[in-house]
N, C-alpha and C positions, 0 to 999 in steps of 0.2 A: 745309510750313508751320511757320515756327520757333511758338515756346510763345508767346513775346509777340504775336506775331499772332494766334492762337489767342484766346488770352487776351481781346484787342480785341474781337475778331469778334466773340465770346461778349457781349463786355459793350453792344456796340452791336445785337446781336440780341436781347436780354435787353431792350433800351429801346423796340424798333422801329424803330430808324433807317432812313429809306429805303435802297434798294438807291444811289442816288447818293450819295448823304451817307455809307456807309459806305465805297465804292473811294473816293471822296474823301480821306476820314481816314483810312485803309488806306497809302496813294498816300505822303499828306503826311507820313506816321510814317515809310516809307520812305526817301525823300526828305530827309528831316533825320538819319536814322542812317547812310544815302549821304555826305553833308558831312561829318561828321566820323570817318564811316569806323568806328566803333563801334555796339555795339546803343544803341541809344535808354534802357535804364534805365539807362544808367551818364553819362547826357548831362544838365545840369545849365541851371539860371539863365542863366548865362554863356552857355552854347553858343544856349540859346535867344535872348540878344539878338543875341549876332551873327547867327544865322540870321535873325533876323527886317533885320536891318538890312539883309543881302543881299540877299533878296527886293528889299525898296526899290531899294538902290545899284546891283546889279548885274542883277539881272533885270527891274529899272523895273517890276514889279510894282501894282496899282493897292491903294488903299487897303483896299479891299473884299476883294480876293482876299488880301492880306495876313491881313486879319482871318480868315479862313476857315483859313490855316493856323493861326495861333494857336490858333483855338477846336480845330480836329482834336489838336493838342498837350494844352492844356487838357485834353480828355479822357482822353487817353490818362495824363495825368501820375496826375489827380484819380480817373477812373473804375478805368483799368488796374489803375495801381502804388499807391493809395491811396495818392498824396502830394502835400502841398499846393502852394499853387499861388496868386502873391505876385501879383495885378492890378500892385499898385505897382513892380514888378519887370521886369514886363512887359507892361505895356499897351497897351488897342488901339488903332491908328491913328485918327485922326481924321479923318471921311471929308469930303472936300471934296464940296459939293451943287452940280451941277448941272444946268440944265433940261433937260429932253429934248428932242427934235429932234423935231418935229410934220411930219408931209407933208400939204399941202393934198390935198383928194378927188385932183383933178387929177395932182398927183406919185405917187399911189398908184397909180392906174390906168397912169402912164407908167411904176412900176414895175415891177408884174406884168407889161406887157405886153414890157419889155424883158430877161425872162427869158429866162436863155441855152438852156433845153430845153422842153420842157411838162412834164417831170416837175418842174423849178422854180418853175414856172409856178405849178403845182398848190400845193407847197410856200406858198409865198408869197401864192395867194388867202386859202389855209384860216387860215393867221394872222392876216391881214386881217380877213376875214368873221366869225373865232372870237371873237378875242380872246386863243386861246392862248399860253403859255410855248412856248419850244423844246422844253423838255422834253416836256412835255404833248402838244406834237403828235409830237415823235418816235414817243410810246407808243402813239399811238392805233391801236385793235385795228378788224377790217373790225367786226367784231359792236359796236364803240359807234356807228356808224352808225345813226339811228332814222331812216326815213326817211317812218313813219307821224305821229309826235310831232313831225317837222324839230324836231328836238334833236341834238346829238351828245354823246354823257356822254362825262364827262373821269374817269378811274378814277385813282385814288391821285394827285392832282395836292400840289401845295406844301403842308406840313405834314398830308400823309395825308390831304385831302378831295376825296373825289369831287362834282363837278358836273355838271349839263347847261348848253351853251351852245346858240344858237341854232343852225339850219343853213338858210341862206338856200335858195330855189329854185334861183337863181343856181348856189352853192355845188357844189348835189347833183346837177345836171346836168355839172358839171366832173370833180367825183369817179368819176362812172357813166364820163366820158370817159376819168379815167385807167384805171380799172379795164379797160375795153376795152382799152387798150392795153396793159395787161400779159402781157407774152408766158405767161407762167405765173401763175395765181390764188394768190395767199398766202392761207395757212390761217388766217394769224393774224394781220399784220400788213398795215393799212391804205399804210404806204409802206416797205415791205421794204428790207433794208440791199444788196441786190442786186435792181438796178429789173429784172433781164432774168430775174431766175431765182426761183422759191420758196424766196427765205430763212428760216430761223429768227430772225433777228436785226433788229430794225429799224434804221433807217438813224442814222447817228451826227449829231448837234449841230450837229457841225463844218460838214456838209454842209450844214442850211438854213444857218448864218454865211455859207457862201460863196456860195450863191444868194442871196442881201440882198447882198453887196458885191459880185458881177459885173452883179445886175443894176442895181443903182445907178451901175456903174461907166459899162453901156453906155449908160444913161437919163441920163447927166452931170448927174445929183444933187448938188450939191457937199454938201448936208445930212450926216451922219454916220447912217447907216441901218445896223443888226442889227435882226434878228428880235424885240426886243422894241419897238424904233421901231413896229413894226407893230401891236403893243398898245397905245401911248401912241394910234395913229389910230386906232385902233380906237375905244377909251376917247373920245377927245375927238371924233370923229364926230358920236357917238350922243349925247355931250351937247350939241352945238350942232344938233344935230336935235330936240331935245326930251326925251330920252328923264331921268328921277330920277337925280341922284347912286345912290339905293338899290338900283337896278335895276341899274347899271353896277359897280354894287359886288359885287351877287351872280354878274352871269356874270364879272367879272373873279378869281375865286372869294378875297375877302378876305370877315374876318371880320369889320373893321372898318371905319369911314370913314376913319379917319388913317392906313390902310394904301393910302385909294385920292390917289393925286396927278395930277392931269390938270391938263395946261394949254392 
């Protein structure tokens, strides 16, 4: 580990940053001393706008993710090297808005059901049913399973707060079925990053991404469906079933109403 990484690690542990957020900004400090082939304190203004224009031009990078390097930068300029750090110089993209992609009940249930394994299957009910991030359901451990409360707690979810979400009957009979099928019982991890074996590791992002786009693919969805599509039904389900903005606010675990968007 060179000193400047060091250095980072230190100041983004020093803050709390989640364990995401820091291989993120880890990753992304990397990755920009990579381009120009020097360590990152001797890299300047300039280097940063060209990089940032890169992303855009050459890697078609999305507005969002754009910004997410920046800010990783930002830190490390502001936090690291104690040196300032010109917005006017280098600002952030301006994110184009818009709507999300809603699946009627009916496309939801042709979704899940056109999952390419059960262990997809599985995947894709529990985000449906939760209301979870990707992330969030990656983490989830066998012991947040409450299946006396039907709750499942969401431990360290977006900005460090833990939640309980609902857990349907539906839901906990599916789960019992993956669990039976697990050739070996994980100690710790509800969907193990090795469905056949007792991993330590949960399974990676990636892998719900591609369970939403294969089974979208074989459901002939033309809709745009990721694993957070399945949040937005989630969210707008339950409010066109009745249920309070307030109530959809807290299990979608925001702190505010202008953080909840359903249409």
């Amino acid at each position: 580990m060179t000193h400047l990484r060091k250095l980072m690690l230190e100041e983004l542990q020093r803050r709390n940053y989640s364990q995401h957020t820091t291989r993120s900004y880890i990753r992304t400090v990397e990755d920009f001393a990579r381009r120009f082939n020097r360590p990152p304190d001797r890299l300047g203004p300039r280097h940063i706008r060209e990089y940032q224009a890169e992303l855009f031009q050459k890697r078609k990078l999305s507005p969002g993710s754009v910004t997410q390097h920046l800010a990783a930068l930002r830190f490390f300029y502001i936090k690291t090297l104690k040196k300032p750090w010109s917005i006017g110089e280098t600002p952030y993209p301006k994110r184009a808005f818009h709507l999300p992609s809603i699946l009627s009940q009916e496309e939801v249930t042709q979704l899940i059901d056109s999952a390419h394994t059960p262990y997809h299957r599985i995947l894709l009910m529990t985000l449906y049913a939760t209301g979870v991030r990707n992330a969030e359901l990656t983490h989830l451990k066998v012991s947040d399973i409450d299946s006396k409360r039907m709750v499942i707690h969401i431990q360290g979810g977006k900005g460090r707060r833990d939640r309980d979400v609902m857990l349907s009957a539906k839901l906990l009979v599916e789960l019992r079925a993956h669990w039976h099928r697990l050739r070996r019982k994980p100690s710790t991890w509800l969907f193990p990053g090795n469905y056949h074996h007792n991993g330590d590791q949960p399974i990676d992002t990636k892998t719900v991404w591609y369970a939403c786009k294969e089974a979208a693919k074989r459901a002939d969805i033309k809709k745009g469906v990721h694993p957070h599509t399945l949040r937005h039904c989630f969210a707008t389900h339950l409010l066109e079933a009745g249920a309070d903005l307030r109530t959809i606010q807290i299990l979608l675990g925001h702190r505010d109403l202008k953080e909840t968007t359903i249409y």
